[in-house]
Structures are given as structure tokens and as C-alpha cells.
C-alpha positions as CSV (number, residue, x, y, z in Angstrom):
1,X,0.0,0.0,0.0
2,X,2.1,3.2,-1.4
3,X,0.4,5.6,0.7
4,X,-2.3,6.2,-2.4
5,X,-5.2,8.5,-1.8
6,X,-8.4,6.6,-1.7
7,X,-11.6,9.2,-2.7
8,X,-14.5,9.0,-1.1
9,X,-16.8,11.8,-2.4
10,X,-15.1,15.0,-2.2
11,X,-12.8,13.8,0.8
12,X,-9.5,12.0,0.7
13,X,-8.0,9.4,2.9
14,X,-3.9,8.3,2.7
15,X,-3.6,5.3,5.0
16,X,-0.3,5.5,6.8
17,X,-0.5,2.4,9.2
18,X,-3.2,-0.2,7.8
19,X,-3.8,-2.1,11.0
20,X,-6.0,-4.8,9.9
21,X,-3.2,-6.8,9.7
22,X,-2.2,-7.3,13.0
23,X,-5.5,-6.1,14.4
24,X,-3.9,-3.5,15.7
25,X,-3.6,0.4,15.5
26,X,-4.7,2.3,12.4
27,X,-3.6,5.7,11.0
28,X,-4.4,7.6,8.5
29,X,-4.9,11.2,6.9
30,X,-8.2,12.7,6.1
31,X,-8.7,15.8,4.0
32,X,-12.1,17.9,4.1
33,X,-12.9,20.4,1.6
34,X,-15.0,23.0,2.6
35,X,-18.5,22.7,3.0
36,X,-17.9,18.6,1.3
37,X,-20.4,16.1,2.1
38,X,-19.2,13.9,5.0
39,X,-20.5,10.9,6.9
40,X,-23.7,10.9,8.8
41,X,-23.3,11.3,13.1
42,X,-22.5,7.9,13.5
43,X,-20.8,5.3,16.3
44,X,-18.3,2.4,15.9
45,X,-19.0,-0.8,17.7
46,X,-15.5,-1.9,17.5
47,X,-13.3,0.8,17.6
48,X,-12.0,4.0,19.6
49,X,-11.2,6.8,17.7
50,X,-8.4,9.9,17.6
51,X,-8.5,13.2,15.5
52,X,-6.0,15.2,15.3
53,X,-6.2,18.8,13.7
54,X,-3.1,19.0,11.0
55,X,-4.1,22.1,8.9
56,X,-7.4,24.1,8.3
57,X,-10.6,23.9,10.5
58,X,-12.8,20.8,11.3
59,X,-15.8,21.0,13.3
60,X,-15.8,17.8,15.0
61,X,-18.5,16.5,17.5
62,X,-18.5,13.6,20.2
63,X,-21.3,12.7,21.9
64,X,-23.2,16.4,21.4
65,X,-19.6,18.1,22.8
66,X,-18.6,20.2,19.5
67,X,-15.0,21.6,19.1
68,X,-13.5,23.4,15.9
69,X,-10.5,21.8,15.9
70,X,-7.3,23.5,14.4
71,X,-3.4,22.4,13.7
72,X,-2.5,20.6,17.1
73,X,-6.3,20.3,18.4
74,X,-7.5,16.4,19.3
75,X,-10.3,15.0,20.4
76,X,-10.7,11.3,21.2
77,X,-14.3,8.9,20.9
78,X,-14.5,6.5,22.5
79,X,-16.0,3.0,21.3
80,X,-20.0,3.5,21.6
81,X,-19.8,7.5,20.9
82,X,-22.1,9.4,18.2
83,X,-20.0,11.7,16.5
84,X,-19.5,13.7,13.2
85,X,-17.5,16.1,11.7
86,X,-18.0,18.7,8.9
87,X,-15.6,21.5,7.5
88,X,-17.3,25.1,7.8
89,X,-13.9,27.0,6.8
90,X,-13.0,28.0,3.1
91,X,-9.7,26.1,3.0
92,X,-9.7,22.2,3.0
93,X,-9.1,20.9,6.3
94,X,-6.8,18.0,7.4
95,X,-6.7,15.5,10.4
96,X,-4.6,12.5,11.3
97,X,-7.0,9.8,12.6
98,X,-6.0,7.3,14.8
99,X,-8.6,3.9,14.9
100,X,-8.2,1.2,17.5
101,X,-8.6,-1.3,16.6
102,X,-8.3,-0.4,13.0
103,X,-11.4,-0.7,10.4
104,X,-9.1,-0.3,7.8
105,X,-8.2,0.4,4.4
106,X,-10.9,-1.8,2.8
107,X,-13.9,0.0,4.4
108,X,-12.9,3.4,2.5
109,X,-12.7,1.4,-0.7
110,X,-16.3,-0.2,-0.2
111,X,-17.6,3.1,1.0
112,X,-15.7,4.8,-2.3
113,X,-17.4,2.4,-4.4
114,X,-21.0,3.2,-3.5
115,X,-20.4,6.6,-3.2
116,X,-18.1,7.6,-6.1
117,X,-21.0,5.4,-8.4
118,X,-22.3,8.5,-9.9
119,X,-25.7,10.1,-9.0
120,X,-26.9,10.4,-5.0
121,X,-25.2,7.5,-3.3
122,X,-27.2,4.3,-3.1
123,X,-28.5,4.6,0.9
124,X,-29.2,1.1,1.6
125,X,-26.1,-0.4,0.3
126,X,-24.1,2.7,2.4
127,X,-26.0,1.5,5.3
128,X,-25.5,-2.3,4.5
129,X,-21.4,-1.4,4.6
130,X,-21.6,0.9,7.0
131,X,-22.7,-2.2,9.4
132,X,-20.3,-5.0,7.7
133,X,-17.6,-3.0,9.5
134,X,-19.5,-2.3,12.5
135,X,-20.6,1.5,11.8
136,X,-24.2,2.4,13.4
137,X,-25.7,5.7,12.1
138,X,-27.0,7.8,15.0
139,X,-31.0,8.1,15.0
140,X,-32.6,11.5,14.2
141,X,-33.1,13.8,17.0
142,X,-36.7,13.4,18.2
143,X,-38.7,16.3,18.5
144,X,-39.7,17.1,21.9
145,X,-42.8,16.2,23.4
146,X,-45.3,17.8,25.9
């Protein structure tokens, strides 16, 4: 794996440390255009998760706890946690994320596949990867009742 960028959408990931194959640690860089469509608020039932802020702005949220998180800014989820993250700047944003233990290279390529198809994204096959590799989409805030 020569550190290639694997699209997704508008964003980029270059996997550093693939750790699928020893079950272990995974590392990699994300880029976020501004205003780019990103994932849904979502929760990993395997894996604990680190951002770090490299360059630019991201907007990242844990667990309804939002941060804008600059070069040298981190946050940590852990396993279990709803969270997001979008890019409200005007210059593309980029993170080092750290995944424990790793969901690895091939999930980006799956996701890449449904969502670099052309037209809006198929939602039930997004879904139907998104829980292969253990991914749970967060359910819609309920409005409030009396």
C-alpha cells in the first residue's frame, strides 16, 4: 500500500499504518474540503477513535460536545460514541486519525465504491457497509414532546 489517496466523495483518505493486519492500531490522513459532504453522526462498535487537527478547521463532535479543531487540536471517541464532523472553513481541512482497533483500508474502498457510483449515493447499500464493519448511524433527534 504506497500511501495512495483513496476518494471518497469529495474527501481523501492516505492510509499510513493499515492495522488490519495485525489487528492493531490504524492511521491515516483525512482531508475535508469545505462545505464537502461527509459521513452521517454515526458510532463504531469496535473501535475507539483519535483526530488530530493538522491544517485548516474541522468542526468535530462527540457525543453532542462540538469543538473546531485547528493544527495541534485532538479529540478522542471512544467506542460507543455518536460523532461527526464537517468543515465550515474556506480552505480544506486535514486530520490524522487514529482507529483502535483499526477498520481499515478496505472500508474506504467499499464506502468509495457506493459513493463515487455517480448520481446520489445508493443509501441502503451505504447502510449495508456501514454495518459490515460495525458503523451504526446515530438516529434522528426526536422532536420534543409535551
Amino acid at each position: 500500500m504506497g500511501n495512495e489517496v483513496i476518494k471518497v466523495g469529495q474527501l481523501e483518505i492516505r492510509y499510513l499504518v493499515d492495522g488490519t493486519r495485525s489487528q492493531g492500531l490504524g492511521v491515516f490522513e483525512l482531508t475535508v474540503p469545505p462545505g464537502a459532504n461527509v459521513p452521517p453522526p454515526h458510532s463504531h462498535t469496535h473501535n475507539e477513535e483519535f483526530v488530530y487537527g493538522l491544517e485548516g478547521s474541522l468542526r468535530y463532535a462527540v457525543d453532542g460536545v462540538s469543538r473546531e479543531l485547528g493544527p495541534g487540536d485532538w479529540m478522542s471517541t471512544p467506542r460507543g460514541s455518536v460523532h461527526s464532523f464537517r468543515n465550515e472553513g474556506t480552505r480544506p481541512a486535514r486530520a490524522l486519525i487514529v482507529l483502535t482497533p483499526d477498520i481499515g483500508v478496505q472500508y474506504f474502498l467499499d464506502v468509495g465504491a457506493v459513493v463515487n457510483a455517480g448520481g446520489p449515493p445508493d443509501r441502503a447499500r451505504l447502510l449495508e457497509v456501514m454495518a459490515q464493519y460495525g458503523l451504526v448511524p446515530a438516529a434522528p433527534p426526536q422532536p420534543a414532546t409535551a
